[in-house]
N, C-alpha and C positions, 0 to 999 in steps of 0.2 A: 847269715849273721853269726859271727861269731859271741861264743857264752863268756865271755870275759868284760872286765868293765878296761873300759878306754881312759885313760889320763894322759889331759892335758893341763901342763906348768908354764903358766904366763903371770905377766903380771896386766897385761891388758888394761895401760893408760894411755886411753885413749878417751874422745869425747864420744865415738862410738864405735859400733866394732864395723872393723875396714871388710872387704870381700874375702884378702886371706884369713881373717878370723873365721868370718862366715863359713869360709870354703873348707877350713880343715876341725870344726865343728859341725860341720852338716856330714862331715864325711865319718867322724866317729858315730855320729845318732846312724848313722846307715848301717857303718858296718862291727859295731858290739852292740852286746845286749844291757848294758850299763854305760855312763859317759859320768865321768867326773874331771870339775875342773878345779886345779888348785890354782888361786889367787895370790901370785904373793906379794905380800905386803911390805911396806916401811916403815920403819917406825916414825919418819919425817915426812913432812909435805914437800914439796920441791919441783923445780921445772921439768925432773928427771918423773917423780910420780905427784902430779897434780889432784888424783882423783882417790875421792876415800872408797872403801872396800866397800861398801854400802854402792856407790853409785856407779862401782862397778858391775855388781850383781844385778841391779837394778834393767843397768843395759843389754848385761846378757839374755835377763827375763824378758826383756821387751821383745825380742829378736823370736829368742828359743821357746818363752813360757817358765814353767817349770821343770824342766829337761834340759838341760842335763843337771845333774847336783851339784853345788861349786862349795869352795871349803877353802880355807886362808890358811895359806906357808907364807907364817913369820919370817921377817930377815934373820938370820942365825950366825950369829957370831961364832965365830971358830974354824971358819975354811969349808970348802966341798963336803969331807968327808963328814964332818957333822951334820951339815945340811940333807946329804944322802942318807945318812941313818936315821935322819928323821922323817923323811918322805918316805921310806921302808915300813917306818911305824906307822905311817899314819896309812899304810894302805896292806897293812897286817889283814886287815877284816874284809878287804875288796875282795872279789871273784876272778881270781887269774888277771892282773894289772897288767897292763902292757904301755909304757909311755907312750903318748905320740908328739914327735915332733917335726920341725919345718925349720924352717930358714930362720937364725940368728935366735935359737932357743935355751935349751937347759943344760942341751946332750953330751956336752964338752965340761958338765962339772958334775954331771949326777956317775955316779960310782956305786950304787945299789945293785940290789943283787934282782930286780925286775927286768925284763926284755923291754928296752925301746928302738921303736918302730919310727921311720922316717919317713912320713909322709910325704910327695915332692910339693913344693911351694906353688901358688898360685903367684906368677913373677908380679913385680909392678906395685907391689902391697907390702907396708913399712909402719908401724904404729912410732918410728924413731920419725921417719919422715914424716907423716902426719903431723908431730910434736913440732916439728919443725916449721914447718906450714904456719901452722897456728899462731904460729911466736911473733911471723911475719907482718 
């Protein structure tokens, strides 16, 4: 196990979390010795994010417990590179941060000065598709 804390940035709207959720959150409680998730949030309700931060968490606790810690990245107006300097700060006080991510994630707009890790995707698993399902 690695001594570093694991972050993952989703926004996880969904009605619950799908297997790739599952599977690349069960794989950070495996392999760090910390897991934090940033939730991030909108300032709007909408077909794009239906679910408030609350029943977000809620979900994850139901699954995980209280493990891993989860924590809300606001929308931040002003492009990537603000957004990146504020994920920076807010993981100033984390233990050796390593992003993780997967299929259709952060990794193309965070520009911080942290290592992210690319976990490979569990195929077939879609919170866009899921959203879409639902609609149906």
């Amino acid at each position: 196990m690695e001594n570093a804390t694991a972050v993952i940035i989703g926004r996880f709207q969904v009605p619950y979390l799908h297997l790739g959720h599952i599977y690349l959150i069960s794989y950070a409680l495996q392999n760090y010795s910390q897991v934090l998730i940033l939730l991030g949030e909108s300032v709007e309700r909408d077909e794009r994010n239906p679910y408030t931060i609350y029943q977000r968490i809620q979900m994850i606790e139901r699954v995980f417990g209280n493990r891993p810690d989860t924590g809300v990245l606001f929308d931040i107006p002003g492009g990537d590179q603000l957004w990146s300097e504020t994920i920076d700060e807010i993981l100033e006080k984390e233990n050796n941060p390593v992003l993780l991510h997967s299929r259709d994630s952060f990794k193309d707009h965070y520009s911080g000065k942290y290592p992210v890790k690319e976990i490979p995707e569990l195929p077939g698993y879609s919170g866009t598709k899921l959203r879409e399902q639902l609609k149906t």
